[in-house]
C-alpha positions in Angstrom: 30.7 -50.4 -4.0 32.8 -47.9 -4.9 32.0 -44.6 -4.2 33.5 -41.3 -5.7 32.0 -38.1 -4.6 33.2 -34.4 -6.3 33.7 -31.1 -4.3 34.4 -27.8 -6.0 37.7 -26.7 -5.5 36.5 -23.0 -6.8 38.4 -21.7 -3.5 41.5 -24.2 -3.7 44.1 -21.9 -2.3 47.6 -22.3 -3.8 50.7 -22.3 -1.1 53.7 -20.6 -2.3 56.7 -21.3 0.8 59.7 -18.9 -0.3 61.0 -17.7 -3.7 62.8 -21.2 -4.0 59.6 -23.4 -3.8 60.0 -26.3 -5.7 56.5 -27.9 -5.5 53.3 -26.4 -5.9 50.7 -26.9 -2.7 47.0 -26.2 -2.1 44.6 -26.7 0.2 40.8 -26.2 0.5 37.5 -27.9 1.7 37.9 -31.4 0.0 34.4 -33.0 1.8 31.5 -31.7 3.6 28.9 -33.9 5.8 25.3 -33.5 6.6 24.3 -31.9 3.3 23.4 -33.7 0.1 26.2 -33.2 -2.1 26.0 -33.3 -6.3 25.5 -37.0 -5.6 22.7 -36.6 -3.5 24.7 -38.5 -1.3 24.7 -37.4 2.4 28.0 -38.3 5.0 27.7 -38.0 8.7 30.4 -35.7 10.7 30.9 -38.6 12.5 31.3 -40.9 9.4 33.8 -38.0 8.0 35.2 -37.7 11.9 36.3 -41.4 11.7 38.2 -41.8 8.5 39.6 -38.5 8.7 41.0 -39.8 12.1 41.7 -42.9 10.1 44.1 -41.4 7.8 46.4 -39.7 10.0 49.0 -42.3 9.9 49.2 -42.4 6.1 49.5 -38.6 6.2 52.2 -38.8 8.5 54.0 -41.5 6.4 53.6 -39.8 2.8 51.5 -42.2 1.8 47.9 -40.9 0.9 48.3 -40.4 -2.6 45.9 -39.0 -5.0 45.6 -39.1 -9.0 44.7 -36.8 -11.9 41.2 -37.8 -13.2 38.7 -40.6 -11.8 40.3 -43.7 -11.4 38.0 -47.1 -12.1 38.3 -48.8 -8.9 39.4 -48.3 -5.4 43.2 -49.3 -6.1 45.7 -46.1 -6.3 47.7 -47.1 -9.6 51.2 -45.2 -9.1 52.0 -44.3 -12.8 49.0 -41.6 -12.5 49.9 -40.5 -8.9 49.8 -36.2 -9.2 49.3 -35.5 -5.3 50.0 -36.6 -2.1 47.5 -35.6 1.0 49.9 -33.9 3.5 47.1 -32.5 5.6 43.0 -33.2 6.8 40.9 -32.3 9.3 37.4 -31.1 10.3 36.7 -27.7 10.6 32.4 -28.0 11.2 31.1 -30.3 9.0 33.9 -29.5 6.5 36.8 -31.7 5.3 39.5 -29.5 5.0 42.9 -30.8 3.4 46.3 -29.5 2.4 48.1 -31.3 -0.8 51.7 -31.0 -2.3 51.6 -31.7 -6.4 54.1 -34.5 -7.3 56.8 -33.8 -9.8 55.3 -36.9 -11.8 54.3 -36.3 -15.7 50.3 -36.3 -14.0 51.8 -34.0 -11.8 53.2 -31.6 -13.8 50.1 -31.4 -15.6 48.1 -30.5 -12.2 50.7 -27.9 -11.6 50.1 -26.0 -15.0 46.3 -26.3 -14.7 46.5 -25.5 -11.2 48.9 -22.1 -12.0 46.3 -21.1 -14.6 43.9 -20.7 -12.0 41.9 -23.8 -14.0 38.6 -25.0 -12.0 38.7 -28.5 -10.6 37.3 -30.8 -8.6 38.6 -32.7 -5.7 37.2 -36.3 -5.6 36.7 -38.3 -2.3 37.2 -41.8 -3.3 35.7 -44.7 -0.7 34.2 -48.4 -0.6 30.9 -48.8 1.1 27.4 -48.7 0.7 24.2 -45.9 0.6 20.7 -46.3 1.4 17.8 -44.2 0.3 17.1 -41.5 3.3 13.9 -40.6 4.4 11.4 -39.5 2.0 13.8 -41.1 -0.9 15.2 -38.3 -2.4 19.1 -38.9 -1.0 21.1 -41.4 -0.1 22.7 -41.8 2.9 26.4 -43.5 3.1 26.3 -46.1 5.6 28.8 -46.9 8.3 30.6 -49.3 6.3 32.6 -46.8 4.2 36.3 -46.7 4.1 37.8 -43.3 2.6 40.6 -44.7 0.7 41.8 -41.0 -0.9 41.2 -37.8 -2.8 41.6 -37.4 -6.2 41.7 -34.2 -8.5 39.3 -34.1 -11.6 38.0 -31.9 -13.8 34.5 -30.4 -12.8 31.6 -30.5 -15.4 30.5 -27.6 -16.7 26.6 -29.1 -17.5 25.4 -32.3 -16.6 22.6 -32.1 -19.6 22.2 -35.5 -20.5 20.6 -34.5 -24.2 23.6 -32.1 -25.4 22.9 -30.3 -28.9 19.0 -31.2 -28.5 17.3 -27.7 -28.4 13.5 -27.6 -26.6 11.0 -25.6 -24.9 12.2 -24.3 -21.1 8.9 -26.1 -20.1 9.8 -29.6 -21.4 13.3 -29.4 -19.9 12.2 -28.4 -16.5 9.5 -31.3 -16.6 11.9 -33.8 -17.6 15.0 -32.5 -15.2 14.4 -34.3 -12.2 13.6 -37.6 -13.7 16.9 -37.7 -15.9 18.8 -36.4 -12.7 17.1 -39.6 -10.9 18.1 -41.7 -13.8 21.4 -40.7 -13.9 21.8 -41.1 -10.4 20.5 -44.6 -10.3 22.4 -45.8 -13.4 26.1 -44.2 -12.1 26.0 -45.8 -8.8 24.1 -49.4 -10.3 21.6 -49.0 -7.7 18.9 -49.0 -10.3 17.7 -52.8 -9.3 17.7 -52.2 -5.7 15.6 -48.7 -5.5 13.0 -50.6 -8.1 13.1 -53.3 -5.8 12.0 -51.5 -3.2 9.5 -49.0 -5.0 8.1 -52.3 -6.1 7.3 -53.7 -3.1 5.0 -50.3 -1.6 2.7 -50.8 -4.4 
């Protein structure tokens, strides 16, 4: 299953080396473990440890690249490469990563958004699979995920699932957390499983 978590890049630092700097860089937290993320997903450190070891050599090689916007599946497609990862590693339970913006056309556009002090998202794209943790309100990634890269998206400014539908504070908070579940279940198609197994403790 493909799995695509997103990180606030609301502290994404931009790197200026000299007046003659050519390329735009950045760098900031790009993943975090043993917290429930926007996802309610939840990563290990050593989960996080292990494929940020993993990595190294395609960092040292130039060859973790990222794209501008989610991508469908787990393949990096070059004509909408806009970053390549030049640096991770853990710092806590924090992912921390440096990134040099390609002077591709999705690059350029990172470069102008990322100039304009625009607020993005850094993506962690990986294969594996999640379970529901205890007391079923996360999911935790299991030890078959393989980080393939990090992308940069744009991050949502409301998740609202009804937009332009106006109604009482009361409804909305009564009906938050089971669109957020929903949502949750739908987006990662593990609707069938979790009814599966609610099903079966009746």
């Amino acid at each position: 299953m493909l799995i695509q978590d997103i990180f606030s890049f609301g502290e994404v630092t931009l790197v200026n080396e000299g007046r003659g700097a050519k390329s735009t860089k950045f760098r900031g937290v790009f993943s975090e473990a043993e917290r429930p993320n926007g996802n309610k997903r939840i990563y290990g450190r050593r989960l996080l440890e292990r494929e940020v070891k993993k990595l190294q050599k395609q960092i040292g090689d130039r060859r973790l690249l990222g794209e501008l916007d989610h991508p469908s599946d787990e393949i990096v497609h070059l004509g909408n490469v806009s970053h390549v990862i030049t640096k991770l590693y853990m710092q806590g339970n924090h992912v921390m990563g440096e990134g040099e913006v390609l002077n591709t056309p999705s690059g350029k556009v990172l470069t102008e958004l990322l100039r304009a002090g625009v607020k993005l998202g850094i993506s962690s794209r990986g294969t594996g699979s999640v379970d529901l943790g205890e007391g079923g309100a996360n999911y935790v990634v299991g030890e078959n995920y393989n980080m393939i890269t990090f992308d940069m998206v744009s991050e949502p400014s409301s998740q609202d699932a009804f937009p332009g539908v106006t109604e009482s504070k009361q409804l909305q908070e009564a009906r938050q957390p089971i669109v957020e579940e929903l949502s949750h279940l739908h987006n990662d198609r593990l609707y069938i499983t979790a009814l599966k197994r609610r099903l079966g403790k009746i």
